[in-house]
Each structure stands twice: as C-alpha cells, then as structure tokens.
PLY file of the C-alpha trace (Angstrom):
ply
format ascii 1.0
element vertex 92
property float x
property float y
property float z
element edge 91
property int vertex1
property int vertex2
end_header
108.12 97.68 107.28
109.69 97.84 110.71
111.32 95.21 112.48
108.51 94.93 115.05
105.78 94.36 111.90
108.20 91.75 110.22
108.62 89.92 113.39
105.12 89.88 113.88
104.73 88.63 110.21
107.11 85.87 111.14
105.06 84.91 114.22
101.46 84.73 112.23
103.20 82.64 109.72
104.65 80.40 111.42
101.50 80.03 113.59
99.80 79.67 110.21
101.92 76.37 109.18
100.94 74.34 112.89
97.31 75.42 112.40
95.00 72.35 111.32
93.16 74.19 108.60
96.85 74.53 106.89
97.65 71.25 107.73
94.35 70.02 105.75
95.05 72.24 103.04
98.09 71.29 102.14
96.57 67.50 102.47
94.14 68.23 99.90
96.86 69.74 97.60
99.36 67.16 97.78
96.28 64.79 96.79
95.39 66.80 93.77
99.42 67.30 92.63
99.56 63.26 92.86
96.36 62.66 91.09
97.50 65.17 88.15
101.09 63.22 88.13
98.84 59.82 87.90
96.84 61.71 84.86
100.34 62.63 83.13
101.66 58.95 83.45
98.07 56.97 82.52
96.85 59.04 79.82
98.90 58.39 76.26
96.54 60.37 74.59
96.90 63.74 76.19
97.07 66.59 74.11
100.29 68.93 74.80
97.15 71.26 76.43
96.37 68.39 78.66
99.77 67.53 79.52
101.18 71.44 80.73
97.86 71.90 82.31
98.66 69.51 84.33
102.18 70.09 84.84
100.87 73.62 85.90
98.52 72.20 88.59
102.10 70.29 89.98
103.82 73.54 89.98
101.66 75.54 91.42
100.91 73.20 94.35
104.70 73.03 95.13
105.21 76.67 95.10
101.97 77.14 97.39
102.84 74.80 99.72
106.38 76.54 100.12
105.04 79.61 100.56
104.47 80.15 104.29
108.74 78.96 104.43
109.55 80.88 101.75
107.91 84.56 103.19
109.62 83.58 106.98
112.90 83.21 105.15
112.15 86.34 102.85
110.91 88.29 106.43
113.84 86.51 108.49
116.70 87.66 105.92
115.28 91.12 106.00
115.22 91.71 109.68
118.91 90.38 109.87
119.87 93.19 107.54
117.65 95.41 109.39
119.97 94.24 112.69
123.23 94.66 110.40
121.97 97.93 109.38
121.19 99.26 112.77
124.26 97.85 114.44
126.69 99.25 111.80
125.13 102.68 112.12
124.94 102.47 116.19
128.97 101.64 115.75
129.38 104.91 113.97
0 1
1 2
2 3
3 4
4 5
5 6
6 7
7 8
8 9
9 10
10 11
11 12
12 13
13 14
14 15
15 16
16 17
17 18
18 19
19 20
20 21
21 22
22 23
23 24
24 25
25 26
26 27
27 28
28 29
29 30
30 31
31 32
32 33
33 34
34 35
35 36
36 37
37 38
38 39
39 40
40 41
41 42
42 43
43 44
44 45
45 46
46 47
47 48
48 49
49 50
50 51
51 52
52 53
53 54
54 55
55 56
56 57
57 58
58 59
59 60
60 61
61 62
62 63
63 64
64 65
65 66
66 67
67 68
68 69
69 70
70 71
71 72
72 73
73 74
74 75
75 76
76 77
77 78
78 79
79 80
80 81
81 82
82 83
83 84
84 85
85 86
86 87
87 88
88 89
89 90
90 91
C-alpha cells in the first residue's frame, strides 16, 4: 500500500465514524454489551457456558467498536514510517 491508498483509507474511516449508520450501530452494541453485563450480574445460576458466552459478547463489542480508531492509528503509524522512510532515503 502506498501512501496515497493509506491516506485515503484514513479519510473513509474516519468519514465512517461521523456517519449516522455508525453512530446507530455502535448504539445498538453498547445496548447489547450492557444487557449481557446485566445477564452476568442477575443470573446466579449461569452455567460457566452461559457466563463466557457472555463475557464474549462484551469483548467482542469493545474490540468492534474500537476498530475504526484502531485501523486510523494502525494506517496513521504506517504512513509516518512511510515519511521517515522516504525522508531518510531523499537525505542520502
């Protein structure tokens, strides 16, 4: 990937995270990860299945939702070392 494509990539994300149908998603999820907490915590009969299925749920909510910031950081960190890169060799 070039730095051109990764900038793009930055662009769409972030465009991605102020768009309302993100915005609603992640509104549903955080719903859902608080209604599986409310499970864990009112149900002292859960089986050990029960209880990391819903743990699971939690988890992967949280790392969805930080996944749009998580690829801009990944896309931002590699087109400073792309600028690094090109500036070192420029200096040669």
């Amino acid at each position: 990937m070039n730095s051109r494509e990764a900038s793009e990539l930055v662009k769409a994300l972030k465009a991605l995270k102020d768009s309302p149908g993100w915005k609603d998603l992640t509104r549903i999820m955080k719903s859902e990860a608080v209604e599986a907490a409310l499970k864990l915590g009112d149900n002292p009969n859960m089986t050990a299945t029960q209880m990391h299925f819903c743990r699971g749920a939690i988890a992967s909510t949280k790392a969805l939702l930080n996944l749009p910031d998580a690829r801009i950081q990944q896309l931002e960190n590699e087109l400073a070392l792309m600028d690094a890169t090109a500036s070192a060799q420029s200096s040669r």
